[in-house]
N, C-alpha and C positions, 0 to 999 in steps of 0.2 A: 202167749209167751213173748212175741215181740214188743207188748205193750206193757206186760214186766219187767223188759231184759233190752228193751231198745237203747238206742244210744240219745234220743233227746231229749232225757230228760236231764241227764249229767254233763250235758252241750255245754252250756251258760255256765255254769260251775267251774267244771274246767278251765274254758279260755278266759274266764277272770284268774283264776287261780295259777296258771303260768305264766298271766302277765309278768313279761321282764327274765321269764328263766330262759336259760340255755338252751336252744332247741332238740340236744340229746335228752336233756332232763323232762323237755315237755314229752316226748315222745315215750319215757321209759314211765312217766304218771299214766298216763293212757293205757298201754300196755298194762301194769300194773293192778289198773282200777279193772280195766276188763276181766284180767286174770282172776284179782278176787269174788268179782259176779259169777263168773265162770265156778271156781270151785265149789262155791258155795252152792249155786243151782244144783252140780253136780250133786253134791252131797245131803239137798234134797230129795233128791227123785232114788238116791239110794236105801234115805232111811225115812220118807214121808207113809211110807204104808205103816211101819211100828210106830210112827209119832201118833197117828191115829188111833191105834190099839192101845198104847201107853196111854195115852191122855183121854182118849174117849171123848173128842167133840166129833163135830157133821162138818160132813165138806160145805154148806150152806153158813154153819159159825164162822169158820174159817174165811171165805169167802166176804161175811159180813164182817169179820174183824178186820181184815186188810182196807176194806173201802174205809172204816171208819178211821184208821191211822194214817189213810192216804188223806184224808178229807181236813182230817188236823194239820199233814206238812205243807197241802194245799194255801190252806188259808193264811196260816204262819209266813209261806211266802210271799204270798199277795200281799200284806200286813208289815211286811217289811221295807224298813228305810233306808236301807244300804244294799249293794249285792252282798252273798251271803261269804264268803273268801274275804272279805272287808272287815268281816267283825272279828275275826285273830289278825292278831299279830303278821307282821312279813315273815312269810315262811324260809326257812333256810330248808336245804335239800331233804335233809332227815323228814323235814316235817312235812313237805311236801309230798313224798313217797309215804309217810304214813296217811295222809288225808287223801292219798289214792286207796288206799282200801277202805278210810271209812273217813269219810261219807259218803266218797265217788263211786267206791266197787258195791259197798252196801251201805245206807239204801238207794242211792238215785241211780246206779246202772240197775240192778236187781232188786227192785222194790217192793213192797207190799204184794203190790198185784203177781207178780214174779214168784214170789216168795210161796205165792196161794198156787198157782197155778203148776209150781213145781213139787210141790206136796200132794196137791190132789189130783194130778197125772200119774206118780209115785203108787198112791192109793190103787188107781184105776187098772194100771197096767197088768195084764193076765201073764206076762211074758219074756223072758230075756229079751226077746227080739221088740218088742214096748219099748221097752225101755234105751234098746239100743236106739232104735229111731226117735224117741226124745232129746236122748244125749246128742244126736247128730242136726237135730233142730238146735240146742241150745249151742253148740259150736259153729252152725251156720250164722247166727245170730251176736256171737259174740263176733266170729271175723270182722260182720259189717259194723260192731262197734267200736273196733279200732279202726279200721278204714276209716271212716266215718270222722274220728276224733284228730288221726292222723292229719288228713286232708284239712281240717279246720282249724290245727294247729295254728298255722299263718295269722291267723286272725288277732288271736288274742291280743299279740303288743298293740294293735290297731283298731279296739274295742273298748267305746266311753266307759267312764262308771256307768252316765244316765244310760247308756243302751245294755248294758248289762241289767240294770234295775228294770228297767221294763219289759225287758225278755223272760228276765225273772218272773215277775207279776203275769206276765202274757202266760208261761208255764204254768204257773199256781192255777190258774183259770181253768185249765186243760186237766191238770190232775187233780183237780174238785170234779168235774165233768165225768172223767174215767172212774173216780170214787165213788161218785152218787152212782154210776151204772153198777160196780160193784153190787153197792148196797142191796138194790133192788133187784141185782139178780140174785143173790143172798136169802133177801127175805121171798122170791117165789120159790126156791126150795125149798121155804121153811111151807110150801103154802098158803103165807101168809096175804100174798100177791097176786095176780095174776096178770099176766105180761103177757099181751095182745100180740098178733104175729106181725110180724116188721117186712116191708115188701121194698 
């Protein structure tokens, strides 16, 4: 869950993205983007066991579906020639508070990986009390993503294009990496795999 719902990978994105605002306005995008990751997990793990029964795939599709769309924003960003807050327009506040919910709250705080992990948790749980202690994972999880984003505020006016582009790129590297692992743990539930024991 931490590596769907962590705060690095919406890092880079953000402190290019408030370059130059107000430090209350940096602080209520943060707030913002977490809160939308937040709901939205929530509201996985409430209705991830009927999304299963309505739709009828395998926690293994699912699993293999996320690495594969993690593996595309992956490479997209490594591929890219700009940071990515560079290719719109200079945002005025409206627009900045809406790009905290999407793309910052979903998908890069609460991603793919997140996305799976909060459905087939959802699936798994035998139990209010499941479920409550998931919800108290993913609220632990979100505090350290605003912590996190808070404290890093500072940075942004103080943060090149060029080191933004390569933090970028250095990222894409990382969530192709956490993809492919998806993938392959995907395909050994399908049994199509078999994944040797890790020491």
């Amino acid at each position: 869950m931490f590596i769907g719902m962590g705060p690095i990978k919406v890092l880079v994105y953000y402190l290019d993205a408030i370059h130059g605002a107000p430090p209350a306005l940096g602080r209520r995008v943060a707030i913002r983007a977490v809160l939308a990751a937040t709901v939205t997990a929530f509201g996985l793990l409430l209705v991830g066991a009927l999304l299963f029964r309505l739709l009828h795939f395998s926690q293994p599709a699912l699993v293999v579906a996320s690495g594969i769309v993690l593996v595309a924003y992956g490479i997209e960003v490594i591929l890219r020639a700009e940071p990515a807050s560079h290719r719109h327009p200079s945002a005025n506040d409206e627009t900045l508070l809406r790009r905290a919910v999407f793309p910052m709250g979903v998908p890069l705080i609460l991603n793919p990986a997140g996305i799976a992990a909060a459905t087939i948790f959802s699936a798994e749980a035998t139990s209010p009390s499941d479920l409550g202690a998931l919800a108290l994972i993913v609220v632990a999880i979100a505090a350290l993503d605003v912590v996190v984003l808070l404290i890093a505020r500072p940075l942004g006016p103080r943060l090149p294009a060029e080191a933004t582009l390569v933090l970028e790129q250095l990222l894409g590297v990382l969530l192709v990496a956490v993809a492919v692992e998806l993938v392959v743990i995907g395909l050994a539930g399908f049994g199509i795999l078999d994944i040797p024991a890790r020491h």
